[in-house]
DOLO-80702 format. One line per field, with one value per residue (C-alpha): z, x, y. Coordinates in Angstrom, 2 decimals. Each point is the difference from the previous one (the first is absolute). Example, Ala and Ser with C-alpha at 12.3 -4.5 7.8 and 13.67 -1.06 7.14 Angstrom:
2
zz <- c(7.80, -0.66)
xx <- c(12.30, 1.37)
yy <- c(-4.50, 3.44)
This chain:
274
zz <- c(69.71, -1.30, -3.68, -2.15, -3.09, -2.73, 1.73, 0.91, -3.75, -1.47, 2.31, -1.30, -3.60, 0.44, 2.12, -3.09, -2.53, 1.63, 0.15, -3.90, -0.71, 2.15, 3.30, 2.52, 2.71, 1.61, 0.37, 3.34, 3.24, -0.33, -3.59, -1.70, -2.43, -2.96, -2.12, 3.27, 0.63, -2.58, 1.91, 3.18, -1.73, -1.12, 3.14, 1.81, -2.24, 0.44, 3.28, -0.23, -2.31, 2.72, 2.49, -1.30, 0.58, -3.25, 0.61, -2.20, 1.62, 0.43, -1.11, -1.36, 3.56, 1.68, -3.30, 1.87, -1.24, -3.22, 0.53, -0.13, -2.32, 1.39, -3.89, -0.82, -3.63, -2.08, -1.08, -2.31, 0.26, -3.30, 0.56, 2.97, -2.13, -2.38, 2.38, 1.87, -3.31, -1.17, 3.01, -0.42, -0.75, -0.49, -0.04, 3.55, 0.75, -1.64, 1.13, 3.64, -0.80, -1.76, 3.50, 1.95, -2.17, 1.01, -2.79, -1.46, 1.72, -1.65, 2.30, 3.55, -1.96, -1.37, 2.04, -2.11, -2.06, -3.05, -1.31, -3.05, -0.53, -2.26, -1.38, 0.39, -2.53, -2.50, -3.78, -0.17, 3.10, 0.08, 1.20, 1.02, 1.73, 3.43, 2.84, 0.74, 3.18, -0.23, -1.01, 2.96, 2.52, -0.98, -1.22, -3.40, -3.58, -2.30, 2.47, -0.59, -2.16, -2.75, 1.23, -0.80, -3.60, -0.31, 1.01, -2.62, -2.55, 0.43, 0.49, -3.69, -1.06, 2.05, 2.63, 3.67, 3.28, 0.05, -3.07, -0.08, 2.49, 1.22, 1.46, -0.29, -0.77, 3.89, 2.56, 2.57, -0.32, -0.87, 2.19, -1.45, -3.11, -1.37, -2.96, 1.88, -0.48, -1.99, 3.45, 1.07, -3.25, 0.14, 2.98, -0.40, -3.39, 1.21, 1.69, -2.94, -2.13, 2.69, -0.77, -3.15, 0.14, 2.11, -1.48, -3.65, -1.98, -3.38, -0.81, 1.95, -0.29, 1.52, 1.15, -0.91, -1.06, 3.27, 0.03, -3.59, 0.15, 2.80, -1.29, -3.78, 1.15, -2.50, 0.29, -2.12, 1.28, 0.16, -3.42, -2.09, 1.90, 0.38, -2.01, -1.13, 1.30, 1.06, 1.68, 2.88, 2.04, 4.21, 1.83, -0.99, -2.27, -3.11, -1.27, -2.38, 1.25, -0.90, 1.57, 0.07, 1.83, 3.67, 0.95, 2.65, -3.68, -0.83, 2.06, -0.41, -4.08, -0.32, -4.00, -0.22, 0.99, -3.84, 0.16, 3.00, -1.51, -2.99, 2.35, 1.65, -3.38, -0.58, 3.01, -0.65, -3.44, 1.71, 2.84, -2.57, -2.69, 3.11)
xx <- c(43.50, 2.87, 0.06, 1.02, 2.74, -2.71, -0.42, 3.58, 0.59, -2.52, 1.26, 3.64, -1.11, -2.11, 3.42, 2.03, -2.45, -0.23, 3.68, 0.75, -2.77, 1.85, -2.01, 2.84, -1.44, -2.89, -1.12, -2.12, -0.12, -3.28, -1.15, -2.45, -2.46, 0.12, -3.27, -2.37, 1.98, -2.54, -3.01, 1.72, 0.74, -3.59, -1.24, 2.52, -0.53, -4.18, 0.60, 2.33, -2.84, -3.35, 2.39, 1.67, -1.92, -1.87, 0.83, 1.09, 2.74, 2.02, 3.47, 2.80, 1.14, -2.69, 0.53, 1.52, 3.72, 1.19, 0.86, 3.83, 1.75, 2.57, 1.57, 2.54, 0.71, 2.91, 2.51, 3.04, 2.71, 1.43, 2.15, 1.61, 0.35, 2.24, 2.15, 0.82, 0.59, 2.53, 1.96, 0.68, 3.44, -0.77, -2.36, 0.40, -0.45, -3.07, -1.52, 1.00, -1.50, -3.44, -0.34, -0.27, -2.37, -3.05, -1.63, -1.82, -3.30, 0.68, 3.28, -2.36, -2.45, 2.80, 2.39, 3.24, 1.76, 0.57, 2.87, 1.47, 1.89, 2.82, 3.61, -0.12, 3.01, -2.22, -0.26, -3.95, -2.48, -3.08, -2.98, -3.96, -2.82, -0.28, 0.84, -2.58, -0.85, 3.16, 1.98, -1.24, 0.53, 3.74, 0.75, 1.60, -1.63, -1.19, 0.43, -3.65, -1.30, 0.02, 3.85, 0.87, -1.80, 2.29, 3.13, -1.19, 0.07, 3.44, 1.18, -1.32, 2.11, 2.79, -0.37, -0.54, -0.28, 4.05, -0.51, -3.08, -1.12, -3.48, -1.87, -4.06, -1.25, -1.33, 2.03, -3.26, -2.63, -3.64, -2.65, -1.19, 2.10, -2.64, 1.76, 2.28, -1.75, 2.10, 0.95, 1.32, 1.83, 1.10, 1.39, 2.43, 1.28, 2.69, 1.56, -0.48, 1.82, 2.90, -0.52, 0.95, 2.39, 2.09, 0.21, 0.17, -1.44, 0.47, -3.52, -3.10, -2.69, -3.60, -2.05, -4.25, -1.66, -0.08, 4.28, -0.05, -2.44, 2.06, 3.37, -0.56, -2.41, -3.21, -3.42, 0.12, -0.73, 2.34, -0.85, 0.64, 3.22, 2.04, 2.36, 1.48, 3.18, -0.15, 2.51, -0.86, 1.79, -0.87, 1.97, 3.25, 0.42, -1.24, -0.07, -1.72, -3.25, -2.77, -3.53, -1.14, -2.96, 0.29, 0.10, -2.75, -2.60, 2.12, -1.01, -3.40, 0.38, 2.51, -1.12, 1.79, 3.53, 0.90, -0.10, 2.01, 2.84, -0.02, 0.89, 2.98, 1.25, 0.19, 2.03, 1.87, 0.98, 1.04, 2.18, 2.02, 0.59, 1.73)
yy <- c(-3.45, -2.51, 0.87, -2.92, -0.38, 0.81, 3.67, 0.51, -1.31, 2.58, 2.76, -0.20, -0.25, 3.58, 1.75, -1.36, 1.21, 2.98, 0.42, -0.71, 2.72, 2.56, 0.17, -0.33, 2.63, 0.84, 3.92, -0.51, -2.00, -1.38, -1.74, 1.70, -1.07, 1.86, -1.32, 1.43, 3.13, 1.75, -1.10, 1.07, 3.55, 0.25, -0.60, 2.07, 3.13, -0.82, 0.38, 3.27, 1.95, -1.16, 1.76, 2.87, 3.52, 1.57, 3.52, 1.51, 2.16, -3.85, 0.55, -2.18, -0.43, -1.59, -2.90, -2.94, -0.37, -1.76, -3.76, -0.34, -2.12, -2.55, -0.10, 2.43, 1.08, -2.19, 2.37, -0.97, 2.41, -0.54, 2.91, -1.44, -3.19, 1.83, 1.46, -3.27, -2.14, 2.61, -0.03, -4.13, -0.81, -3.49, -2.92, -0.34, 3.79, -0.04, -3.39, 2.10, 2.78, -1.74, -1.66, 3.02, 1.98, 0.64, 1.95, -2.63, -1.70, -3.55, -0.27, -0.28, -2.77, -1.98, -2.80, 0.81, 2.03, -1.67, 1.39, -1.84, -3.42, -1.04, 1.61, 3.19, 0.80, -1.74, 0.77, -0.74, 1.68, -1.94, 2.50, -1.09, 1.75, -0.50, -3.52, -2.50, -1.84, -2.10, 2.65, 2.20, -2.60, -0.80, 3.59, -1.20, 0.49, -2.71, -3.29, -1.37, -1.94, 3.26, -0.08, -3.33, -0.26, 3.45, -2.19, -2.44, 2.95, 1.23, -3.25, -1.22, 3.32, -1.44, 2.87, -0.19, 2.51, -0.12, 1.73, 2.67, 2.53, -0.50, 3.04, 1.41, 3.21, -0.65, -1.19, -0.51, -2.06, 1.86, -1.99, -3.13, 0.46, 2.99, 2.31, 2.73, 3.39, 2.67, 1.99, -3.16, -0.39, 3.57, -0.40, -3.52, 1.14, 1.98, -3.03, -1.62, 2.50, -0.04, -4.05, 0.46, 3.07, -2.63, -3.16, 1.47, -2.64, -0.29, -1.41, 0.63, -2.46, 0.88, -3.04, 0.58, 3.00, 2.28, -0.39, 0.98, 2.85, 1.58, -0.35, 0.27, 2.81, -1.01, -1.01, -2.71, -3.16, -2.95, -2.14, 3.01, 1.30, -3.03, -1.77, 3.33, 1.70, 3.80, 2.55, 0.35, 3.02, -0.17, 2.51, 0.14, -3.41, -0.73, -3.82, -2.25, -1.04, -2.66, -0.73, -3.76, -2.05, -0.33, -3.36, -0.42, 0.98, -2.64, -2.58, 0.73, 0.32, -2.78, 0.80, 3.16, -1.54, 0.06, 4.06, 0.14, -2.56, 2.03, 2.87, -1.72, -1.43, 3.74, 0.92, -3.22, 1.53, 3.83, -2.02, -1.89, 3.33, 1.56)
């Protein structure tokens, strides 16, 4: 059957949808569908009990065996993590050395590494959550639409990427954007923290409340901790650091761009008492 554009059309919108929500591999040859599988099982394990024997001498081992799972456990080997980031000599080292870890499951969903963008001998390291679709696809932070209201930002502050460090507490994409879970936190910081123990920046500034919570360690949540500068020690360097409101709440709280000015008058004001 000749399928026409409106089916070809829908089918590409579903594979893309299904992509940007993180399903990028199937687990079987043969599609399965999941919403009957219980009325299969019930029938299945009907059929199982009208045939097994009632005596009671049956053991264990004449139970049919255990289905077996084709999903293997995540595991984040923060440990390993540690030891790798440590080693890294430099920005480059590291960026080689993030590439060909495997200790973390969001590396085999995502398309790139996103690694970080900007001067890395900066005086100001600019630090948010975790990259977007846009950010996965050209493996560089901030170069959305969230990215180019933050251009907008520095550049009212007369800044620009030849001057900051961009990085994210995550350098891979979670599946359709969804908050990173604290293992998967756990296990990026340490690049993070060599990040940082490289470029040296003399101010830190955390984009939205998840950035802030990790570095500023506190469960506080955005509107209450930003705006206000903090020490902030990660690994080996201490700096000046200050949490503000990441840009994509921005865009969809356009209101709340006064708080986040106020913010980079303040780092405005710490850049020229140097």
């Amino acid at each position: 059957m000749q399928q026409n554009g409106n089916d070809i059309g829908a089918m590409r919108a579903a594979l893309e949808w299904y992509s940007a929500m993180g399903v990028d591999i199937a687990l079987d040859d043969e599609p399965v569908d999941r919403f009957a599988a219980p009325k299969v099982m019930q029938k299945s394990v009907a059929n199982t009990a009208a045939t097994r024997p009632t005596s009671p001498t049956a053991s264990a081992a004449d139970s049919p065996p255990a289905p077996q799972s084709h999903m293997q456990p995540e595991t984040h080997n923060v440990d390993e993590a540690k030891a790798i980031a440590a080693a890294a000599e430099s920005l480059d080292a590291l960026r080689t050395a993030m590439e060909g870890f495997d200790g973390c499951p969001l590396k085999h969903r995502a398309t790139n590494l996103v690694f970080a963008d900007g001067n890395p001998e900066a005086e100001i390291m600019v630090i948010g959550e975790a990259p977007g679709r846009e950010e996965d696809m050209q493996g560089t932070p901030f170069v959305g639409s969230s990215g180019q209201l933050l251009d907008r930002m520095l550049a009212a502050i007369s800044l620009d990427r030849d001057k900051v460090f961009i990085a994210n507490t995550l350098p891979w994409r979670p599946p359709g954007n969804r908050n990173p879970t604290p293992a998967e936190t756990a296990v990026c910081m340490p690049f993070l923290v060599r990040q940082v123990e490289l470029v040296a920046p003399k101010f830190i500034v955390t984009l939205g409340g998840p950035a802030a919570k990790t570095i500023f360690e506190t469960d506080a949540g955005i509107l209450r901790v930003r705006g206000e500068w903090r020490d902030v020690t990660l690994g080996a360097h201490s700096c000046a650091g200050i949490a503000t409101l990441h840009p994509a709440y921005l865009l969809r709280q356009p209101a709340q761009k006064a708080l986040a000015w106020q913010d980079l008058l303040s780092l405005k004001s710490k850049l020229a008492a140097l």
